[in-house]
Backbone as ProteinMPNN parsed JSONL, in Angstrom:
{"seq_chain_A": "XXXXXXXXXXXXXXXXXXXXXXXXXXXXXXXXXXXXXXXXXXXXXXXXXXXXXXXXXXXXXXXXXXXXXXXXXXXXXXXXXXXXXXXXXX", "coords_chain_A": {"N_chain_A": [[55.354, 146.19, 101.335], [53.756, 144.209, 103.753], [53.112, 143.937, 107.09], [53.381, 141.546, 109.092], [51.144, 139.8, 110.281], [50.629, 138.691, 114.106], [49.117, 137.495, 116.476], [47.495, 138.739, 119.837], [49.219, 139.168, 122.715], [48.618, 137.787, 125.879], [46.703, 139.68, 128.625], [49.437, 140.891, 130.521], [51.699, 141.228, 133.397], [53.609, 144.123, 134.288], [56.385, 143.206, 135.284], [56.073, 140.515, 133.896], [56.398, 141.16, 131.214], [59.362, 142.197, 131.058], [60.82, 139.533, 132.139], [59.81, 138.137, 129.745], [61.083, 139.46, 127.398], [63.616, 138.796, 128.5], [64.127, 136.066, 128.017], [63.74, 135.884, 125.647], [65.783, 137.208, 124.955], [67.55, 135.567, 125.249], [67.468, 133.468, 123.296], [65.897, 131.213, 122.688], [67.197, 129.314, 124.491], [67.363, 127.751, 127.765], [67.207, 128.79, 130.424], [68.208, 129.658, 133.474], [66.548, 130.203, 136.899], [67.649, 131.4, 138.953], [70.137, 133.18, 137.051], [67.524, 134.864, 135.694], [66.95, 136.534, 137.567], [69.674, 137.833, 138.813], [69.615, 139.099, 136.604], [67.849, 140.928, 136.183], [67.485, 141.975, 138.263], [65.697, 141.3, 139.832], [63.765, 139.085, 143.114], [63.618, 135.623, 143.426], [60.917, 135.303, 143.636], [59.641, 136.731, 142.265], [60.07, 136.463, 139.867], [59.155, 133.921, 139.642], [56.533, 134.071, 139.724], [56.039, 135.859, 137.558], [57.335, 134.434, 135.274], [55.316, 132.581, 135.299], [52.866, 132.664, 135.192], [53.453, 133.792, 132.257], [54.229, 130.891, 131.46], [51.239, 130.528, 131.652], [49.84, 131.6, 129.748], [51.02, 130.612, 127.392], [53.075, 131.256, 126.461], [55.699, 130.539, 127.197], [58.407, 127.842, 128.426], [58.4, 125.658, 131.208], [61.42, 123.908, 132.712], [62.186, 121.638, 134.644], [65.259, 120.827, 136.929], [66.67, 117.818, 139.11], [69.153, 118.264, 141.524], [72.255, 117.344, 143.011], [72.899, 119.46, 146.197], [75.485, 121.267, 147.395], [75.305, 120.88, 150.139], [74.804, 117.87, 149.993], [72.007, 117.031, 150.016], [69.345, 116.578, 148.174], [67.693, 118.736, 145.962], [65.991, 121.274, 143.62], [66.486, 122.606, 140.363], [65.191, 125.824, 138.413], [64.166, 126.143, 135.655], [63.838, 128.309, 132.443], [62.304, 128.703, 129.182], [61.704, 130.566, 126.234], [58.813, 130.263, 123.756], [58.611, 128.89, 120.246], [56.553, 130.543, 119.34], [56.539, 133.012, 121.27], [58.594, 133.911, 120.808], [57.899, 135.442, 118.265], [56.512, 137.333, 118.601], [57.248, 138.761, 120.236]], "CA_chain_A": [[55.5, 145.04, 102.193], [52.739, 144.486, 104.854], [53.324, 143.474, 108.3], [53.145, 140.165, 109.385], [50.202, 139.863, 112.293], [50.95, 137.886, 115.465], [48.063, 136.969, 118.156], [48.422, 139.598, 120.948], [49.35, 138.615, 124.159], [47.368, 138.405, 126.624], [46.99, 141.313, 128.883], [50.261, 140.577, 131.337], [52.233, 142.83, 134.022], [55.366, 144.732, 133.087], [57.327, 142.336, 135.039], [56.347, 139.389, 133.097], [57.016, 141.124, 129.939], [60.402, 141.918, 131.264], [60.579, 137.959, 132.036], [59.86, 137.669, 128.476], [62.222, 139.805, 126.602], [64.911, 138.422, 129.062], [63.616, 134.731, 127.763], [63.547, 135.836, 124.219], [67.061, 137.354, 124.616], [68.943, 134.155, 125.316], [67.636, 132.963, 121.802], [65.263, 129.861, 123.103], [68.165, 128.312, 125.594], [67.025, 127.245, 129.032], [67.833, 130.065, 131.455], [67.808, 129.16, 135.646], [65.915, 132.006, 137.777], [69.057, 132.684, 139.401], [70.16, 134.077, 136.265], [66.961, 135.755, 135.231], [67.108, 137.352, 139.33], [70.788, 139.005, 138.301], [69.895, 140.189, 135.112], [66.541, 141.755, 136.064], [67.331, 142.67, 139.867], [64.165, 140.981, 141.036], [64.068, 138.465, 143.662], [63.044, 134.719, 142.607], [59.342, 134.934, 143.48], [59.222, 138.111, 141.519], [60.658, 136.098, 138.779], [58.335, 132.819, 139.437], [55.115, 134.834, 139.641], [55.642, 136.573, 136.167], [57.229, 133.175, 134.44], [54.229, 130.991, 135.188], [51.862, 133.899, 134.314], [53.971, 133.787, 130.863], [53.667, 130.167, 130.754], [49.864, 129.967, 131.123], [49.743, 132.47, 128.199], [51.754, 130.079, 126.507], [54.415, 131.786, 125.498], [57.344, 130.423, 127.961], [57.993, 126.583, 129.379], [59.163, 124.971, 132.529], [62.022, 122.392, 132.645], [63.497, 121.164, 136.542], [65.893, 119.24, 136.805], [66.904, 117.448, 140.135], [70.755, 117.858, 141.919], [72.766, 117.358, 144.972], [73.333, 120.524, 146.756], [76.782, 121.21, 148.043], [75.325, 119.881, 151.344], [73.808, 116.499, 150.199], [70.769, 117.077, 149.746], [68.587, 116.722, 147.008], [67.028, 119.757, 145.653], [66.278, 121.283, 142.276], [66.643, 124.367, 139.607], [64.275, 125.639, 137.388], [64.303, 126.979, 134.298], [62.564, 128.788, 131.575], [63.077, 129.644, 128.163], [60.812, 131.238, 125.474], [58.587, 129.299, 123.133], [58.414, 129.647, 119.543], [55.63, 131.692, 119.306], [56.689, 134.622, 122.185], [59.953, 135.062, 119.896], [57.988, 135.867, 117.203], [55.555, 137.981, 119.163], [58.176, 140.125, 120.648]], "C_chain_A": [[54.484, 145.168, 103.328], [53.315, 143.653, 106.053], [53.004, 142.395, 108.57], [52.131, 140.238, 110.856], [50.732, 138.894, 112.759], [49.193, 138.245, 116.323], [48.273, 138.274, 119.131], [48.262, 138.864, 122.108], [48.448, 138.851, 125.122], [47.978, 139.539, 128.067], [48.313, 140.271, 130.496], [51.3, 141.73, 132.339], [53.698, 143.336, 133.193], [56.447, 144.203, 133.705], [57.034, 140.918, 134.337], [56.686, 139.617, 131.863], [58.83, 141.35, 130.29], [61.069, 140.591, 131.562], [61.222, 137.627, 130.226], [60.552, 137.816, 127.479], [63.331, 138.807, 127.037], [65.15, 136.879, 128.362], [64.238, 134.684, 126.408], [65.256, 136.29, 123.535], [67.693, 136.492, 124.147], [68.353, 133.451, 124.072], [67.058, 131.216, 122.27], [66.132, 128.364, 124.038], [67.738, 128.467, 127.153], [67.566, 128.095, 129.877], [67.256, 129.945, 132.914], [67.538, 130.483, 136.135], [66.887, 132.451, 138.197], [69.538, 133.421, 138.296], [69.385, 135.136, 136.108], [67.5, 136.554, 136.54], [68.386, 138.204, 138.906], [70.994, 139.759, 137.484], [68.808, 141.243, 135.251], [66.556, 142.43, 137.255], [66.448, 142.638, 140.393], [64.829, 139.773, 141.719], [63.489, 136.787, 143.014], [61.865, 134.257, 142.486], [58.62, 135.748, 142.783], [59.276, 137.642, 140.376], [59.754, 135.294, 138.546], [56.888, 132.843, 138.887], [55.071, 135.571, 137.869], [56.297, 135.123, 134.974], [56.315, 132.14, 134.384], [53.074, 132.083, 134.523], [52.149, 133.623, 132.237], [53.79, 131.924, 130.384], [52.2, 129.806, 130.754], [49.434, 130.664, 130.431], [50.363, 131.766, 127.194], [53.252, 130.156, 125.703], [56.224, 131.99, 126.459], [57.152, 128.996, 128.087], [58.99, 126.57, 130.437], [60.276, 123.955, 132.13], [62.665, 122.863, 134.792], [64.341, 119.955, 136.336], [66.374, 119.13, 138.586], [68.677, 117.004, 140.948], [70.59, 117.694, 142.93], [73.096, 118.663, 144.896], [74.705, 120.229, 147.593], [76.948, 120.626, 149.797], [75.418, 118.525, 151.511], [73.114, 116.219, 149.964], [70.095, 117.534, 148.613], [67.89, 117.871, 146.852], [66.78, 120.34, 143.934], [66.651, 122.867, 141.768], [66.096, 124.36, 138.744], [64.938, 126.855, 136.365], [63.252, 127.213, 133.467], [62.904, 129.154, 130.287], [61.395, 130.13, 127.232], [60.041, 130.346, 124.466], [58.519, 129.559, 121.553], [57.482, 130.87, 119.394], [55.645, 133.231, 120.005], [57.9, 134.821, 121.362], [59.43, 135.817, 118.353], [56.913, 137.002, 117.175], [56.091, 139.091, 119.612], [58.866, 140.628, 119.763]], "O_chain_A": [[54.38, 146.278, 103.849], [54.005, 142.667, 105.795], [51.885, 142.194, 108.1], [52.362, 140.599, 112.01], [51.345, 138.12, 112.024], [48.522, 139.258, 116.519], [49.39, 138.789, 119.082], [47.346, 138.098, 122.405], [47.682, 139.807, 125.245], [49.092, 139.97, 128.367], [47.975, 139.307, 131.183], [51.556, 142.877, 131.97], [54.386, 143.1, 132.2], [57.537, 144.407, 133.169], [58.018, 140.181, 134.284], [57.203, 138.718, 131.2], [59.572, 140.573, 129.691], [62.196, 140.601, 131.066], [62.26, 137.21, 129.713], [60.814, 136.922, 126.675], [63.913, 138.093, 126.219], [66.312, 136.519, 128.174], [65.012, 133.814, 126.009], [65.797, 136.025, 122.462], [68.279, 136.416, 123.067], [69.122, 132.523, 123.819], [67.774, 130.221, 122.161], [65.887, 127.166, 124.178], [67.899, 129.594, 127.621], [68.785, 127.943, 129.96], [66.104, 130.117, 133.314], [68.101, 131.549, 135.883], [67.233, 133.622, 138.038], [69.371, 134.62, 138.517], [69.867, 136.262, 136.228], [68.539, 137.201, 136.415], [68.126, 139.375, 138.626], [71.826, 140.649, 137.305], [68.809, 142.275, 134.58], [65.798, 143.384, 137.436], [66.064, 143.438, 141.246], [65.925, 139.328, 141.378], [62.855, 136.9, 141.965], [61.485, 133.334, 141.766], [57.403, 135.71, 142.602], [58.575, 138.239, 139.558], [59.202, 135.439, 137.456], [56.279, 132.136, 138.085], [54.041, 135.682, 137.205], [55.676, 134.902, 133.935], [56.37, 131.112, 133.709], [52.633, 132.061, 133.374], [51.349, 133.384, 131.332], [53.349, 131.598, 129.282], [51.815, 128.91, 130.003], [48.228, 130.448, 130.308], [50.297, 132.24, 126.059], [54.004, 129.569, 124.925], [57.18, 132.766, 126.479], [55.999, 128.592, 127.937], [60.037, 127.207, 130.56], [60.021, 123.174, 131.212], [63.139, 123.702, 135.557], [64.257, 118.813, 135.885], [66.431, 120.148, 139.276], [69.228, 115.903, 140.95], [69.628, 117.736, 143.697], [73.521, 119.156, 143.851], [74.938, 119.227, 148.269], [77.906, 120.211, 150.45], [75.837, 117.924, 152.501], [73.044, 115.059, 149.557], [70.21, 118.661, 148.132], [67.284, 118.115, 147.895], [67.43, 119.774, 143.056], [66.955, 123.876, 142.405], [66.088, 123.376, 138.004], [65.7, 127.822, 136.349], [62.134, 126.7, 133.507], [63.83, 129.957, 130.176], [60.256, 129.979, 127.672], [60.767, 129.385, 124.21], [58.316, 130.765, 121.41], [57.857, 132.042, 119.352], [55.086, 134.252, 119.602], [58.251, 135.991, 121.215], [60.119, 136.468, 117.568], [56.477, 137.526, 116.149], [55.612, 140.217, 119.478], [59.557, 141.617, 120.007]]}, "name": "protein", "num_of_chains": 1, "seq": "XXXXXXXXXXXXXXXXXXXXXXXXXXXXXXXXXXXXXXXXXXXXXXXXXXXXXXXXXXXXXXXXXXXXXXXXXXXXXXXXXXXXXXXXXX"}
């Protein structure tokens, strides 16, 4: 049986691959930074900085969506999940 090649990634730090597993965990479902932040014990710019890295490698996307905050005020939450290609890379 021979190995199936994949693309390699491009060269990225070792928190965006942690990012990426965490991405690839949840099985391509939309995951909010506050999550990643509790599961990885970084803070959310630690988180932002290695998920945009991952998506201009391609291999994550963005969604926001726009709520009320328990004050009133409009604000949003982002999310990230994995794209095909980084689940089949990792």
């Amino acid at each position: 049986m021979t190995a199936k090649k994949h693309p390699p990634l491009p060269d990225l730090s070792d928190r965006a691959h942690r990012v990426l597993f965490e991405l690839v965990l949840r099985d391509g479902e939309w995951v909010e930074v506050a999550r990643i932040c509790d599961s990885l014990g970084l803070n959310s710019h630690q988180i932002r900085r290695a998920a945009n890295d991952l998506r201009a490698a391609g291999v994550a996307e963005r969604r926001r969506d726009y709520v009320r905050a328990d004050t009133g005020r409009r604000t949003h939450r982002t999310f990230f999940r994995a794209t095909e290609t980084s689940e089949a890379s990792a």
